[in-house]
N, C-alpha and C positions, 0 to 999 in steps of 0.2 A: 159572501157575495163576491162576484167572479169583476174584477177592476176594468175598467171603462179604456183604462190608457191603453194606446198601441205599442204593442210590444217591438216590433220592429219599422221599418223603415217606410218612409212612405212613399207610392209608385202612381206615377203619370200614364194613363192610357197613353199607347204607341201612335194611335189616332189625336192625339193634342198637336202632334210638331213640334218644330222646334223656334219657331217665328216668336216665342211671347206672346203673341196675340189672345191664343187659345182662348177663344168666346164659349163658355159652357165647359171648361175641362175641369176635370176633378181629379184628385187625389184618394185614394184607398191604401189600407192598413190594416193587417191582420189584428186581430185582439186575441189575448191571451186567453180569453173565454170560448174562444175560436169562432166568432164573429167577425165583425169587419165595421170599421171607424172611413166615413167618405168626408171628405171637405173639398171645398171651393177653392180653388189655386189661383186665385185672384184676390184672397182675401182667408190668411191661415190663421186670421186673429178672430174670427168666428168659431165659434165649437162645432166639431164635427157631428155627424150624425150616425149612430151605430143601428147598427144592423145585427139580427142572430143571421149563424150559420145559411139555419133555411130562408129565410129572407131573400139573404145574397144570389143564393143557388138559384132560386128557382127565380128572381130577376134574371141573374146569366140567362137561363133557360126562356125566360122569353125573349130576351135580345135575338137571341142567337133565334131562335124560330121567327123573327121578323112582327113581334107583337106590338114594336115603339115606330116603325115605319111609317111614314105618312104616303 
């Protein structure tokens, strides 16, 4: 069974800033199962939430086509 922990380091959207404020920003971290671990950087004392590979991807994939825009 492929470990939950993230293997490396965890990365702030470039879109957070750098004010602290960050209302809605999150953190992500690759996993060693080559998935991705996201948390709330407001609160790292919550367990994150994993995601597989395809998950992630094909969220990018709608970000990026404008599917979360209001």
């Amino acid at each position: 069974m492929p470990t939950l922990d993230p293997a490396g380091t965890w990365r702030k959207s470039s879109f957070s800033g750098g004010n602290g404020g960050g209302a809605g920003c999150v953190e992500v971290a690759a996993l060693p199962c080559g998935g991705v671990a996201v948390r709330d950087t407001k609160d790292r004392t919550q367990a994150p939430h994993h995601h597989s590979a395809l998950a992630w991807n094909d969220f990018l994939a709608g970000i990026r086509a404008g599917e979360f825009t209001s």
